[in-house]
N, C-alpha and C positions, 0 to 999 in steps of 0.2 A: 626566551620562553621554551619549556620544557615540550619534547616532543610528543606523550601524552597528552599536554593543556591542549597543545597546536589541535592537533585531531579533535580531541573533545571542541574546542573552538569551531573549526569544518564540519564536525556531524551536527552542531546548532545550526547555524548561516545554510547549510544545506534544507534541514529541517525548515527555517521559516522561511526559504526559497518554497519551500515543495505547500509548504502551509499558504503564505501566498499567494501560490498559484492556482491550490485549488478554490481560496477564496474568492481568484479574480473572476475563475473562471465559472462562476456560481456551484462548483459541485461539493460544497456543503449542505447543501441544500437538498434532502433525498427525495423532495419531488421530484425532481432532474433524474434521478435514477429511476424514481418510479416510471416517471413519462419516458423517459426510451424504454422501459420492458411491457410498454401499452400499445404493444402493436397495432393490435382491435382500437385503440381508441384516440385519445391525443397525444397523438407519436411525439416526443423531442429528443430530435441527434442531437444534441448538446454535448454528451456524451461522447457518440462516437468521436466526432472531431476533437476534441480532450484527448481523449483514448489514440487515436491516429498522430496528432501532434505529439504527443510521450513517444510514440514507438516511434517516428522520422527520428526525433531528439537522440532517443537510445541509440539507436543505429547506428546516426552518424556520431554519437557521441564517445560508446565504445571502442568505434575506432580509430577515431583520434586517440585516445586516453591509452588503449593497450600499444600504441607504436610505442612508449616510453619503454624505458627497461624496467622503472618501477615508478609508484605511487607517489607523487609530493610529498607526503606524509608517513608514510610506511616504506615496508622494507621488500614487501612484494604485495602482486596481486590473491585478494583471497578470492578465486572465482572458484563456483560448485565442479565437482569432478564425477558425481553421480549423475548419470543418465537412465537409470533404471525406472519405471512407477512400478510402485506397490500400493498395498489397500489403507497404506498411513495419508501418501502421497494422496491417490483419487476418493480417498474418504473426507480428507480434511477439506481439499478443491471445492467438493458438493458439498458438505457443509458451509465454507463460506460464500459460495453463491447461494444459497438459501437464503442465509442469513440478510447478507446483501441486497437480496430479491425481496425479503421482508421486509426489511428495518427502511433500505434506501440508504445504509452508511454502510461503507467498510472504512478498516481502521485508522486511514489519515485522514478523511474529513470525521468520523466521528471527533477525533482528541482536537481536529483544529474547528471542531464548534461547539469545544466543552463549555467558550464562553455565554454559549446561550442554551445552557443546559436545559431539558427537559426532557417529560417520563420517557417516550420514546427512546429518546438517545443514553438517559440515563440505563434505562433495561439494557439495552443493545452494548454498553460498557461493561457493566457488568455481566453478562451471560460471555463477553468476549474473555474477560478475565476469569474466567470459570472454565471455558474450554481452553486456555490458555494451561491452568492447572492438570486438569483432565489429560490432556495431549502428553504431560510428562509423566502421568500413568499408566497409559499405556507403553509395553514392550516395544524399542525399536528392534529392527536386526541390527549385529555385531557384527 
C-alpha cells in the first residue's frame, strides 16, 4: 500500500477514534456544553473530565510519540514553530468560544452528529463554513 493511502488510512481510523469517543462520552450532545457553562444553575462536569482525560492522554501521549526519530507514516514531525499571539490568533479563540458557548457544538461533535441533523446544528455548520471562508480573507503576516 502506497504511503499516501497508509496516512489517509490513519487520518480515518483516527477520526472515527475521536468521533467515537465523543459519542461515548455523550459530548454530542450540546446540552453537556451548555450545562457546564451554567454555573448559576444545573452545573454538569461532564465536560471537564472529557477535557482533563484528553489533556492526561496528550501529555503522556506526546511523549511517547516524540522519543521516535520520526512519524510511522511520514518522514518528520509537523509540530507549530510559532509561539507568538496576534489579533488573527486571540480573535478567532473568542469567536470560537462564542460560538461554542451559543450553539453547545464546536467542530468535532457538530460533523460527528451530522447524522441527526437539525436547524441548530445545521446554522452552527454553516456559519462555521462561512468563517472558515472569511478567515482566508483576511491578511495573515508574512
Amino acid at each position: 500500500m502506497k504511503t499516501e493511502s497508509v496516512k489517509t488510512l490513519m487520518g480515518y481510523v483516527a477520526g472515527l477514534i475521536f468521533g467515537l469517543g465523543l459519542a461515548v462520552s455523550g459530548m454530542t450532545d450540546p446540552a453537556r456544553v451548555i450545562g457546564f457553562l451554567d454555573l448559576a444553575g444545573a452545573w454538569d462536569p461532564t465536560l471537564m473530565f472529557v477535557l482533563g482525560g484528553a489533556v492526561v492522554t496528550n501529555f503522556i501521549g506526546y511523549r511517547l510519540v516524540l522519543r521516535r526519530p520520526n512519524p510511522l507514516f511520514g518522514e518528520h514531525f509537523q509540530l507549530p514553530t510559532r509561539t507568538d499571539l496576534d489579533a488573527r490568533l486571540i480573535g478567532g479563540a473568542a469567536l470560537f468560544g462564542i460560538g461554542w458557548g451559543l450553539s453547545g457544538y464546536c467542530p468535532g461533535p457538530a460533523f460527528a452528529s451530522i447524522g441527526g441533523l437539525s436547524g441548530p446544528l445545521l446554522a452552527m455548520l454553516v456559519t462555521m463554513v462561512i468563517g472558515w471562508f472569511l478567515a482566508r480573507a483576511i491578511p495573515t503576516r508574512g
